[in-house]
C-alpha positions as CSV (number, residue, x, y, z in Angstrom):
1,X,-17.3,-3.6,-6.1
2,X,-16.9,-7.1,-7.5
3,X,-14.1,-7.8,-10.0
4,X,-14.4,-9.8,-13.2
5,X,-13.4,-12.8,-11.6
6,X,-16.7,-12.4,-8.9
7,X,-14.7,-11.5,-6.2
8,X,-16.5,-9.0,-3.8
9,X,-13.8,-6.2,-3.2
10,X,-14.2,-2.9,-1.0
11,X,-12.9,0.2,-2.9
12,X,-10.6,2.4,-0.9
13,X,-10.2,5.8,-3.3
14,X,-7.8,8.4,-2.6
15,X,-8.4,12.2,-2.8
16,X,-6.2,13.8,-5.4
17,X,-7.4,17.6,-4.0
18,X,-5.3,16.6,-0.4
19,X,-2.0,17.7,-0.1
20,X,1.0,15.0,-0.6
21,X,-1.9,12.3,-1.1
22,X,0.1,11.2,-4.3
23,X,3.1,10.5,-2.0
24,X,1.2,8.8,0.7
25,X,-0.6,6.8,-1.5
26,X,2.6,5.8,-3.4
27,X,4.0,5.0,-0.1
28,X,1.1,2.8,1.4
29,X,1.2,1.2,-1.7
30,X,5.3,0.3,-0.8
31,X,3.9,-1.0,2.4
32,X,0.9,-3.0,1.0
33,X,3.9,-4.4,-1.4
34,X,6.5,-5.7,1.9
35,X,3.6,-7.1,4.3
36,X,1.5,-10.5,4.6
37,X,-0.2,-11.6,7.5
38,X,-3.2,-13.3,8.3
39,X,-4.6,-10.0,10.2
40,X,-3.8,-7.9,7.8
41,X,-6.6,-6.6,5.4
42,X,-5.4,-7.8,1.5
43,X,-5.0,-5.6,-1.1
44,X,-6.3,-7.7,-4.1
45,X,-5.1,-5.1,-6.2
46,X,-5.0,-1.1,-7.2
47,X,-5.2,1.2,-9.8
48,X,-3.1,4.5,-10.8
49,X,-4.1,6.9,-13.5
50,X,-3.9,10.6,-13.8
51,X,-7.4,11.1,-12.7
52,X,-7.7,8.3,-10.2
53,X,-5.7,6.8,-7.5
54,X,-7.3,3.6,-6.2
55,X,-7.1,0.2,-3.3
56,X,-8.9,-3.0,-4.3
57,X,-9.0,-4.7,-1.0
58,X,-10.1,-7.7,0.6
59,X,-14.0,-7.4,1.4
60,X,-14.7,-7.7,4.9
61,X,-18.4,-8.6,5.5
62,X,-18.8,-7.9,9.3
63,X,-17.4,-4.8,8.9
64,X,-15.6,-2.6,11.4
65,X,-15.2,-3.2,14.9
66,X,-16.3,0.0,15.8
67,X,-20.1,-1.0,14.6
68,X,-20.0,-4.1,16.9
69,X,-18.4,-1.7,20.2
70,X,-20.4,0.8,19.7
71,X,-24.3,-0.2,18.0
72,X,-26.8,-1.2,20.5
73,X,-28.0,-3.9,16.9
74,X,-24.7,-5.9,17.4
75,X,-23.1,-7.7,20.4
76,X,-19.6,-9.2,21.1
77,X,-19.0,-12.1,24.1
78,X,-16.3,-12.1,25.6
79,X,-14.1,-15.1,23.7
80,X,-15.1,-12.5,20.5
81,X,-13.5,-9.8,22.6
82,X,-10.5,-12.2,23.3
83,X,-9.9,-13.5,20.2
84,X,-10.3,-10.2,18.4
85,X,-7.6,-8.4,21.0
86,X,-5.3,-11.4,20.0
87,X,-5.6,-10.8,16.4
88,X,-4.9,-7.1,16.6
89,X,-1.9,-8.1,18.6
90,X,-0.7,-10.2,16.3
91,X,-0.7,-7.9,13.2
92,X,1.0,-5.5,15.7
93,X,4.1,-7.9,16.5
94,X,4.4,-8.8,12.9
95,X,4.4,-4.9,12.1
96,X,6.8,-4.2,14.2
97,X,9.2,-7.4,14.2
98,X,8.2,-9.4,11.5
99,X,10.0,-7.8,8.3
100,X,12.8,-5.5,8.1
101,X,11.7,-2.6,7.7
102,X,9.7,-1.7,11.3
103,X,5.9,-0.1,9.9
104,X,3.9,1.4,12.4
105,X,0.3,1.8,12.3
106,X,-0.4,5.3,14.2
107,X,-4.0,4.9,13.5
108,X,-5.0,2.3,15.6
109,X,-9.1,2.7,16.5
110,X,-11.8,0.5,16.0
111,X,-12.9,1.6,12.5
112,X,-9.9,0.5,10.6
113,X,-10.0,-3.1,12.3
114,X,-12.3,-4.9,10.0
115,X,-14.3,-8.5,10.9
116,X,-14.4,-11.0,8.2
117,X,-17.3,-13.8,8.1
118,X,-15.6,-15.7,10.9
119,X,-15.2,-12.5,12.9
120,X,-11.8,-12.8,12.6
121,X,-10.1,-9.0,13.2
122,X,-7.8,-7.4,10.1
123,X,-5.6,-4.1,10.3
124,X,-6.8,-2.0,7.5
125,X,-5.8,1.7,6.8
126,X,-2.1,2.5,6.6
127,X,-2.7,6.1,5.9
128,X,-0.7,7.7,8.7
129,X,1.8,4.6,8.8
130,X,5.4,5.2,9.5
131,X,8.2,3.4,8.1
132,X,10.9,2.8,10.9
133,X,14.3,2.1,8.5
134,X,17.2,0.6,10.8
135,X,20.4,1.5,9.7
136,X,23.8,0.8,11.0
137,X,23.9,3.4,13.5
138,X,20.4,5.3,13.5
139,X,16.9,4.9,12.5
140,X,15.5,7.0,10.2
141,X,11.3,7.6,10.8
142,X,9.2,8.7,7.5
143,X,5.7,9.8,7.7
144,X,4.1,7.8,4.5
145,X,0.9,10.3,4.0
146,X,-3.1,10.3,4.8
147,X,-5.5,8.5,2.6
């Protein structure tokens, strides 16, 4: 879509019919809320009604990195390769040490890692994301829900 403003956005809707999508959603939105990082897909922003549940998020023209693995139309060298592994790594280690609250992804594949014009590799889709809370003397794992 492309918002008043002209910015090109990609429009991540939820299914209302899924079971406890109202609570994942809420939840990825939390985790949307907490994180920042380069190599992280953007949320620009999202919309809640009764009738629609809705992610507004940063368009990624290359698309995923599954198209560019796996096509026979598309070809990576192997500084692409390189540079895309280190991105990914990085939105990892900022995931998991980088804020307070530990989030881990649990959905790691090549479709949601998303190329922008510069080929440059973004963590999208924080359906099946767990929130790791550390507490004084435990840690406490929550399941945030499928998108």
């Amino acid at each position: 879509g492309i918002l008043s403003n002209g910015t090109t956005v990609a429009v991540k809707v939820l299914n209302l019919q899924m079971e406890g999508a109202l609570k994942g959603f809420d939840a990825e939105c939390k985790v949307w809320r907490t994180i920042r990082h380069r190599n992280l897909v953007k949320v620009i922003t999202s919309c809640s009604s009764h009738e629609v549940r809705a992610l507004a998020l940063q368009y990624m023209c290359n698309g995923s990195l599954e198209k560019w693995l796996y096509s026979h139309n598309y070809c990576l060298n192997l500084v692409q390769r390189v540079s895309m592994m280190v991105d990914i790594a990085l939105a990892l280690e900022y995931l998991h040490h980088g804020q307070a609250e530990v989030v881990v992804h649990c959905d790691l594949k090549p479709s949601n890692i998303l190329l922008d014009e510069d080929m440059v590799a973004h963590v999208g889709d924080f359906g099946l994301a767990k929130i790791l809370a550390k507490n004084k003397d435990e840690t406490q794992t929550r399941t945030l829900g499928t998108l």
